[in-house]
N, C-alpha and C positions, 0 to 999 in steps of 0.2 A: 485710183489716181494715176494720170501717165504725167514720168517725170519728164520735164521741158530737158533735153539733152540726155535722156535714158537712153540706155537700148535693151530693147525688150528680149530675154534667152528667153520665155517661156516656154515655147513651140519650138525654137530653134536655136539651139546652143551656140553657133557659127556667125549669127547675126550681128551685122558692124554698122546698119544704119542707125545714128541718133534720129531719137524724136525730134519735132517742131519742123518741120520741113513746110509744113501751110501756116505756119509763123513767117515765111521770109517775105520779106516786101522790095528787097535789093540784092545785088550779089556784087563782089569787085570785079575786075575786069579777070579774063583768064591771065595774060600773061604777069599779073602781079603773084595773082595764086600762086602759082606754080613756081615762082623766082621764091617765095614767101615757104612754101614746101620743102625744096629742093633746101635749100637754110636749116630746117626746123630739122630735114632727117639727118642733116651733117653735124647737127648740134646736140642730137639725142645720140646718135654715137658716140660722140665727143664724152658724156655724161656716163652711157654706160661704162666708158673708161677707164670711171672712177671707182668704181667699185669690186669689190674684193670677188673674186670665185666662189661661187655656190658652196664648193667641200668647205673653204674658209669661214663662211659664215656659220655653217654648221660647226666645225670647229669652236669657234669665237663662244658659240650660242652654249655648247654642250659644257666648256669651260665655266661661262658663267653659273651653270645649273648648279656643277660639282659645286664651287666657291661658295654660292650661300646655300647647299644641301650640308655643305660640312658646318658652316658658321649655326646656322641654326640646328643643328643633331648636339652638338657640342652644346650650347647654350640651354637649349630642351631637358639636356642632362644636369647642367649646372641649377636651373629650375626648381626640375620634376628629385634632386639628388636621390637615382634612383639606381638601382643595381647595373643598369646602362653604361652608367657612366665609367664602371671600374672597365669595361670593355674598349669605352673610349680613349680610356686614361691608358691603358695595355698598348695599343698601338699609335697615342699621342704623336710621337716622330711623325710615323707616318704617313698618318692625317695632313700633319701641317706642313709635310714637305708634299703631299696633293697639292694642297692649296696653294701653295708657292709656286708649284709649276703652272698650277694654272692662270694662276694673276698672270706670269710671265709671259706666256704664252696668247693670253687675253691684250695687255697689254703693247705686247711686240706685232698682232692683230689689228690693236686701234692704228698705231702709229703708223703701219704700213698705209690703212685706207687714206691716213690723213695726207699721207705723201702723194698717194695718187689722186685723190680729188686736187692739192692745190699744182699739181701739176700739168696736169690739163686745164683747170679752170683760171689757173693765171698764165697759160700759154697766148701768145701774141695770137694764132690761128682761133682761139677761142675768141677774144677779142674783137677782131673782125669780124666774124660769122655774126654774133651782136650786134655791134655798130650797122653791120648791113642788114641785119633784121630788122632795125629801129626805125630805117628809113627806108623799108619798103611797108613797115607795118603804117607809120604814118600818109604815105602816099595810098596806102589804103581808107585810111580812116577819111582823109581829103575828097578820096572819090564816092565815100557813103553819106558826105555830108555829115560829116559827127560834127557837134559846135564844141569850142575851146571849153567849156565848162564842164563835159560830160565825164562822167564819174569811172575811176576806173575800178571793176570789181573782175572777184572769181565768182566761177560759178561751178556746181560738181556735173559732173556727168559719169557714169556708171555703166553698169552691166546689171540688168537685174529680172528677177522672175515676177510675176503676177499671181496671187491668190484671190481671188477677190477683189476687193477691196485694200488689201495687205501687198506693201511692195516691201520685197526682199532682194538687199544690195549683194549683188555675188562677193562671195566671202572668197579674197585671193589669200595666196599662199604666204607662207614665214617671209618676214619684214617686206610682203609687198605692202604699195597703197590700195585702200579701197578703191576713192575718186581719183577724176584728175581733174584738176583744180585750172577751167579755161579760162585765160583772162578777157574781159568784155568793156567796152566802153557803154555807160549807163546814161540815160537821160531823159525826159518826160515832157511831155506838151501837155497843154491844158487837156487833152486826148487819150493822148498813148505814153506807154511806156516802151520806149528804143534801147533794144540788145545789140550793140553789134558786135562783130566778133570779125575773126577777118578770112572767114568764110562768108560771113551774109550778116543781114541787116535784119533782125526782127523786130514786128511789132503788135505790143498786148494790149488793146483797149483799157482804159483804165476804168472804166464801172465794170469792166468784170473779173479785177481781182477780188475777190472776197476776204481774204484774211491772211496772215505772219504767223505762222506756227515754230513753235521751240520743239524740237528732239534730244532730249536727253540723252542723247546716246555719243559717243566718240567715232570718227573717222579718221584716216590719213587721206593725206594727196603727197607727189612725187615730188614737187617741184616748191619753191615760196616765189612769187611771183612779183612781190612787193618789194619797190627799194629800200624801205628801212625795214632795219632785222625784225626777222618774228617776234624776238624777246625785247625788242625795245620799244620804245615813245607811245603811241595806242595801241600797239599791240600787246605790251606788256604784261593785261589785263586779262588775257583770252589764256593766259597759262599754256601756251604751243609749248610742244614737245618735238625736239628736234630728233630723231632718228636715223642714224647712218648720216649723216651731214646731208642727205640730199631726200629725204623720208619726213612730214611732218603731220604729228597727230593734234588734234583737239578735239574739244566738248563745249557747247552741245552744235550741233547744225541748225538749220531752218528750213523754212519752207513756204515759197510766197506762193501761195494758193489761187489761182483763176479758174475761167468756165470756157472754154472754147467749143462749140459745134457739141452744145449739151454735154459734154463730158468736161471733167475733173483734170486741171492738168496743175503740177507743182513744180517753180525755180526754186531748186536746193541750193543754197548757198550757204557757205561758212558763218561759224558765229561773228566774226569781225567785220563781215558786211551787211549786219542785221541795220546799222545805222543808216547806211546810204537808201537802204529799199524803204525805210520808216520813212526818210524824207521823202523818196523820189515819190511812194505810194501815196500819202499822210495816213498810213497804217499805226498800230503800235502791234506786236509781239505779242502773240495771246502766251 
C-alpha cells in the first residue's frame, strides 16, 4: 500500500517528498504559498517556545519513573507480606522523602511548561500571526474553488518504510508525535472525492475507492487542529489524550483505501474523521 501523504525512508532515509503528487489537479497561486509559509514557520517557533528543554523533560520523565517504582515496590510488599518488606519498612523515611522530592520536582516541571505555553500562546503576536493565517488560508480555499460546505478534516502523513505489502510508521523519539495531523478541506461530486489542502487540490475518482479500514492501533500528532476541545462535545467519545499541552494521542486510526495507476494507495486519517469519509464515500468501516 503507498500511503496518500507518506514519505517513503525505505531506500532513502533523508527523503521529504510526500506521496500523491499525480493526485494534484490544482495548486494556489505562488504568492499566497509563500505569504501562507513564511506565517506557518513564524508560528511553529512561536510553539516550540512552549516547551520545556530536552534535560527537563527527561528529568520530569525519570521523576515520574522513581514515583510509581517506589508506590508499587512498597505495595508489592504490602501484598506479597514478604521478607521485602522489613527492608522497606528499614529505610521507610527515606523512600518517602524520594518520593516527595520527586512529586515536587515533577510538579514545579509541569507548572513551569504550563507558564510557558500560555505565554506565548496568549501573546497578542501569536494572535496576529492566526488571524493572518486565516485569511490567507481562506483566500486560498476561494482560489481552489472549495464550496461553503466542504468538510474540514485531518489527515496523517508520516515517515515510513515499505516491506512488502506491510507499511511501517517511523517510530520517533520520547514524547514526540508519530503523524502530523494536516488539516484539509473534504468534498465530493457525484465523481470524485476533493482534498484540498493549501498546497494543492487533489482529486480521487470515487469507483476507485474500495474500502474504510480500522487499525487498532494508537498514534499521536503535534497539534489539535479542531476549534472545540479534543475532550469535549463529538469528540469526547474518541477518548484523546492530551500529552504535554501541545502532544495528542488516540486509538484506533483508519484507512480509506483506493486503486490508483494499478496500485494500492491509502488516506490515513484519525478515528474522529471516520464519519465524514463514511459520508462523503457511502462507505461504512470494515
Amino acid at each position: 500500500m503507498k500511503p496518500f501523504l507518506g514519505i517513503d525512508l525505505t531506500f532513502n532515509k533523508k527523503n521529504a517528498l510526500q506521496n500523491g503528487s499525480e493526485l494534484i489537479v490544482a495548486k494556489p497561486s505562488v504568492t499566497l504559498t509563500q505569504a501562507f509559509e513564511s506565517d506557518s514557520k513564524k508560528t511553529e517557533e512561536m510553539i516550540k517556545r512552549t516547551k520545556l528543554p530536552l534535560p527537563l523533560y527527561f528529568i520530569r520523565f525519570f521523576c515520574s519513573v522513581v514515583i510509581f517504582g517506589i508506590i508499587d515496590y512498597i505495595l508489592d510488599c504490602i501484598i506479597e507480606n514478604n521478607a521485602v518488606f522489613s527492608v522497606a519498612n528499614k529505610y521507610i523515611r527515606l523512600i518517602i522523602l524520594v518520593a516527595f522530592v520527586c512529586i515536587f520536582i515533577r510538579l514545579l516541571l509541569i507548572n513551569m511548561s504550563v507558564k510557558k505555553e500560555k505565554a506565548v500562546l496568549e501573546s497578542d503576536e501569536y494572535d496576529y500571526l492566526l488571524s493572518n493565517m486565516d485569511d490567507i488560508r481562506s483566500r486560498i480555499y476561494a482560489e481552489l474553488s472549495v464550496p461553503d460546505n466542504a468538510e474540514d478534516v485531518d489527515i496523517l502523513s508520516f515517515g515510513y518504510k515499505a516491506k512488502g505489502d506491510k507499511i511501517k510508521m517511523r517510530e520517533t523519539f520520547f514524547y514526540s508525535p508519530t503523524c502530523t495531523n494536516t488539516a484539509f478541506k473534504a468534498y465530493a461530486n457525484s465523481r470524485n472525492l476533493y482534498l484540498v489542502g493549501l498546497n494543492a487540490k487533489y482529486s480521487i475518482p470515487l469507483s476507485s475507492i474500495r474500502a474504510i479500514r480500522t487499525v487498532n492501533k494508537s498514534v499521536s500528532v503535534m497539534v489539535w487542529n479542531k476549534k472545540e476541545a479534543y475532550n469535549k462535545g463529538i469528540y469526547k467519545q474518541y477518548n484523546i489524550i492530551c500529552e504535554d499541552s501541545v502532544s495528542f494521542r488516540f486509538k484506533p486510526y483508519c484507512i480509506v483505501e483506493f486503486t490508483y495507476n494499478n496500485e494500492t494507495w491509502g488516506i490515513y486519517i484519525p478515528c474522529y474523521e471516520l464519519p465524514v469519509f463514511e459520508k462523503l464515500t457511502g462507505l461504512q468501516a470494515q
